[in-house]
Structure formats: C-alpha cells, structure tokens
VOSEDREN-854401 format. One line per 5 residues: their letters; for each residue z, x, y of N, C-alpha, C. Coordinates in nm, 3 decimals. Layout:
BEGIN
a	Z X Y Z X Y Z X Y  ...
//
This chain:
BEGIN
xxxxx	1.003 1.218 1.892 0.859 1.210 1.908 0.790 1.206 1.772  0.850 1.286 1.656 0.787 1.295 1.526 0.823 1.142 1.473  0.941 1.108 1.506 0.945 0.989 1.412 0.868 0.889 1.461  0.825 0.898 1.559 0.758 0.784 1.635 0.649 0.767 1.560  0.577 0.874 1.583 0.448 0.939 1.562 0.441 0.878 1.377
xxxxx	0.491 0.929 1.253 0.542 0.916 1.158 0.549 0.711 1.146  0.671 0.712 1.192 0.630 0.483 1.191 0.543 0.484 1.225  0.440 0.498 1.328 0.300 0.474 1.389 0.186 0.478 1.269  0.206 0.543 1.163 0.126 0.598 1.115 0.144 0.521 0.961  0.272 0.508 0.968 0.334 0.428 0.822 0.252 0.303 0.865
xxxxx	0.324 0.203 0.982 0.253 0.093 1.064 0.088 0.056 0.995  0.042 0.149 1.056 -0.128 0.176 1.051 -0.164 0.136 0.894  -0.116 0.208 0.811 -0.104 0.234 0.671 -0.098 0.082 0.630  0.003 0.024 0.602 0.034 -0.121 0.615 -0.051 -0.247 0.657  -0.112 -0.189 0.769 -0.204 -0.313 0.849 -0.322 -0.293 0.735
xxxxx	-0.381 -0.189 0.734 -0.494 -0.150 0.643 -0.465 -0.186 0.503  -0.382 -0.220 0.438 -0.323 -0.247 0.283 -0.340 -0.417 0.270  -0.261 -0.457 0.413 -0.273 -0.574 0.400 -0.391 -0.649 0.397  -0.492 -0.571 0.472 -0.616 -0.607 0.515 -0.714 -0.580 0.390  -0.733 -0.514 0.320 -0.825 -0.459 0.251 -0.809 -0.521 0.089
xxxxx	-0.901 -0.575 0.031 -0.833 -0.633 -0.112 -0.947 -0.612 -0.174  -0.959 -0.572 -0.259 -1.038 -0.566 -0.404 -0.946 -0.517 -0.545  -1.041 -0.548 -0.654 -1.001 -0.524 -0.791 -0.955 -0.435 -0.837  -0.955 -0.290 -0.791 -0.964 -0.160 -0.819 -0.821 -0.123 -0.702  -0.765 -0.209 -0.628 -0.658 -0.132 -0.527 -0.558 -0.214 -0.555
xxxxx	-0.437 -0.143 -0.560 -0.289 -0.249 -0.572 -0.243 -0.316 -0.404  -0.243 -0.431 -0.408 -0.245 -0.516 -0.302 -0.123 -0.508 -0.257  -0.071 -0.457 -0.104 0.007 -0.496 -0.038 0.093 -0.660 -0.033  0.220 -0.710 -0.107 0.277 -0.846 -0.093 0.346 -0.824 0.024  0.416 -0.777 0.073 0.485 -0.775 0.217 0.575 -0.625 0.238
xxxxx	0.661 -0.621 0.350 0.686 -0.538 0.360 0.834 -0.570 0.483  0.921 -0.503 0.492 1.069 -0.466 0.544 1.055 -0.433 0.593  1.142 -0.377 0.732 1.178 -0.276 0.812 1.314 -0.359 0.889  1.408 -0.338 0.832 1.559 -0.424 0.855 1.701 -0.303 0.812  1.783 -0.300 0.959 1.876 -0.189 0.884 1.851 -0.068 0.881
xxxxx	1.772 -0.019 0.933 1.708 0.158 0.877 1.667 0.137 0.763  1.620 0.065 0.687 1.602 0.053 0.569 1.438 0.018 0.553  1.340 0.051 0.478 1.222 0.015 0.461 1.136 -0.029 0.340  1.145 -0.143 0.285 1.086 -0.166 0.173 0.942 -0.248 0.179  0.861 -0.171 0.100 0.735 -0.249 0.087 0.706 -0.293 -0.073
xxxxx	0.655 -0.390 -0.103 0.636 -0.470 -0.212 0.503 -0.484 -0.214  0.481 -0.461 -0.335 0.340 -0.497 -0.360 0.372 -0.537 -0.513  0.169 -0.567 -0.521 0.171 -0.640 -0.684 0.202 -0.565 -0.769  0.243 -0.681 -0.875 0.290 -0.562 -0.990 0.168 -0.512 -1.074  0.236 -0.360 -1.102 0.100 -0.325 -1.223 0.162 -0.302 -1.368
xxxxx	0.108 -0.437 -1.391 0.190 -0.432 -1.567 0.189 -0.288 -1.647  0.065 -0.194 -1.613 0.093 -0.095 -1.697 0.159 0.034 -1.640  0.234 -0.028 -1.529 0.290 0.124 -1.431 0.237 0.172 -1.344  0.260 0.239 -1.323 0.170 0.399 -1.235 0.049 0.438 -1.291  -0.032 0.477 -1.256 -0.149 0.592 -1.280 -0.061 0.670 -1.341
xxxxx	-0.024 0.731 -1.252 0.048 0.920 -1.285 0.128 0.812 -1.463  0.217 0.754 -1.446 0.237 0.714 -1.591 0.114 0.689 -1.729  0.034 0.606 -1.678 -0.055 0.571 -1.818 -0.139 0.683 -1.814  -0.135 0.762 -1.732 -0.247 0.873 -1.757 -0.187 0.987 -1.868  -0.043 1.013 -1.828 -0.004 1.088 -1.919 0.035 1.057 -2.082
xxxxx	-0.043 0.933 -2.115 0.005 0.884 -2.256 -0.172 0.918 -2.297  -0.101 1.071 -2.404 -0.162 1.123 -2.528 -0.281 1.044 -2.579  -0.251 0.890 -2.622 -0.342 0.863 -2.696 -0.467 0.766 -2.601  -0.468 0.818 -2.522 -0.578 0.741 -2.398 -0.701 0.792 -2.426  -0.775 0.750 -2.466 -0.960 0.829 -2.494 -0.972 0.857 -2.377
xxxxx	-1.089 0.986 -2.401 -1.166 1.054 -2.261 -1.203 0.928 -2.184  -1.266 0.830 -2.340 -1.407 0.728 -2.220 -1.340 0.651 -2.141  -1.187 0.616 -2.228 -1.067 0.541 -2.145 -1.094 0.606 -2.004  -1.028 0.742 -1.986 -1.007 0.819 -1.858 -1.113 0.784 -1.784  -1.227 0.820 -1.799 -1.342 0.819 -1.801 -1.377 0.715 -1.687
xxxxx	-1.328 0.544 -1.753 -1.339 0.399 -1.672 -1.250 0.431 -1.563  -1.104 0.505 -1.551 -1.041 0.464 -1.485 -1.062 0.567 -1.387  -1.113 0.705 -1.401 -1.172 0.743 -1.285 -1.272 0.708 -1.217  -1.405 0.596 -1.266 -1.471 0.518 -1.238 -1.433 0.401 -1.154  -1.304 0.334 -1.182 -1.285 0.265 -1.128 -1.148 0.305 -0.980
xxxxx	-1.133 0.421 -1.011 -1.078 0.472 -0.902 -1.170 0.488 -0.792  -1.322 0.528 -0.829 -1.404 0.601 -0.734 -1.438 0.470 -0.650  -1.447 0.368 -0.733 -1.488 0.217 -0.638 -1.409 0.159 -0.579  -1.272 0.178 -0.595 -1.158 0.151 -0.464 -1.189 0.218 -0.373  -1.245 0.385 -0.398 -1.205 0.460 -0.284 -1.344 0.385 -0.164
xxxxx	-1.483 0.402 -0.263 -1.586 0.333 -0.217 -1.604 0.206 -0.109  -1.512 0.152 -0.175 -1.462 -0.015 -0.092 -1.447 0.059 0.037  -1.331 0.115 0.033 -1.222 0.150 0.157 -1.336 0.234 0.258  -1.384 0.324 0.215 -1.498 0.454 0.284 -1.582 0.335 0.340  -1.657 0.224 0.273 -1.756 0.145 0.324 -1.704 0.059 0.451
xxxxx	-1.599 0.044 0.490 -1.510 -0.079 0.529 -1.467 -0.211 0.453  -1.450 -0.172 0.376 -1.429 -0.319 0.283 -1.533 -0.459 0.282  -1.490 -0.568 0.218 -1.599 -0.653 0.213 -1.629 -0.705 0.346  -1.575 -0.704 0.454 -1.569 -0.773 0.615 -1.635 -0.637 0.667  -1.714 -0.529 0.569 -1.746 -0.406 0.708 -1.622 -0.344 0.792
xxxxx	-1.527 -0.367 0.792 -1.458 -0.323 0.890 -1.456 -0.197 0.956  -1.375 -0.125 0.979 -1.373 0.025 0.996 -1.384 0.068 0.889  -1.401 0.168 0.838 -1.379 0.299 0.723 -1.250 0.294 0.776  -1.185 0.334 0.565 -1.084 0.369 0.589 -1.099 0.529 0.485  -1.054 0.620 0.515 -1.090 0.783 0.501 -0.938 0.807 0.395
xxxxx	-0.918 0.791 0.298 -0.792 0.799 0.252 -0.779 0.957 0.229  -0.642 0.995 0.273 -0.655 1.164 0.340 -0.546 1.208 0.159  -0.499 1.145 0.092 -0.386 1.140 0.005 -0.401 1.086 -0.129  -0.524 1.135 -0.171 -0.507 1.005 -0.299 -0.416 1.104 -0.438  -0.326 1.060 -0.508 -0.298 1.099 -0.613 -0.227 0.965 -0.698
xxxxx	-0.196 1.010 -0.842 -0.191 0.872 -0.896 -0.044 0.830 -0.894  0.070 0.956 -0.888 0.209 0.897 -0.875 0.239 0.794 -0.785  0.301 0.741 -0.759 0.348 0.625 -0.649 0.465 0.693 -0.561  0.465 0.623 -0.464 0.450 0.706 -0.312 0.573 0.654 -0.293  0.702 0.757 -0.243 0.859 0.708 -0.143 0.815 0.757 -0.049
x	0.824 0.637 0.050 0.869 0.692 0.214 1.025 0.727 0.248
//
C-alpha cells in the first residue's frame, strides 16, 4: 500500500516537472521506469548542484544574494501556476542538494 502510495506521488512529481518550465527551474528531459529500476534525466547544470556552488568560499554575499532571488522566482512561478495558470504547485521540500529516489 506504501509503495503504491510512494510511485503515485513520484508519478505526480514528474507530470508537474514536465509540465512547468521557466528560467530559474532545472527542466525535466525524460524519465525510466524499466526493470525495478528508475531513472530520471534532466538538463544539465553546468555549474552542479546548488548544495555544490553554494559551498565554494569565494561566492560574494550579493552572488548568494541573486541566487536566493532567483530561487524565490522559481518557487513564485510554481505557487502562481506557472505561465498556463495551472494549478499551484506548493513545493513541500525545497533544499539545494539533488534528490535519490
């Protein structure tokens, strides 16, 4: 019942990634589910992770500064429904490491 519940929810996750695109969010390219096995692909981010470039020393505040700025307008997008209005999407998880299912 949990795992159901759990794919249902991964599922959901996915539809909404694929759906939603702006400047400020890393875009869903496709995604697996073959084998027990589950891989999702997305674009690349030449400079890594968040959780990576954040922890390099020589980043100015005002640096930080933009990129929590420009974090707040992904989240903005998503809360508004994106550019189509759609639903709100309420992101319950935000942190900057990158995510294993």
């Amino acid at each position: 019942m949990y795992f159901k519940k759990a794919e249902r929810e991964i599922l959901s996750e996915l539809e909404i990634l694929f759906e939603y695109k702006h400047e400020n969010i890393i875009s869903l390219v496709g995604y697996c589910d073959e084998n027990n096995e589950r891989i999702s692909v997305f674009e690349y981010a030449c400079n890594g992770s968040l959780d990576r470039h954040l922890s390099n020393t020589s980043l100015t505040w005002t640096k930080r500064l933009k990129i929590g700025i420009d974090v707040a307008m992904g989240l903005d997008f998503l809360h508004r429904g994106g550019s189509t209005h759609a639903a709100p999407v309420i992101h319950r998880d935000i942190k900057s490491a990158t995510t294993k299912w």
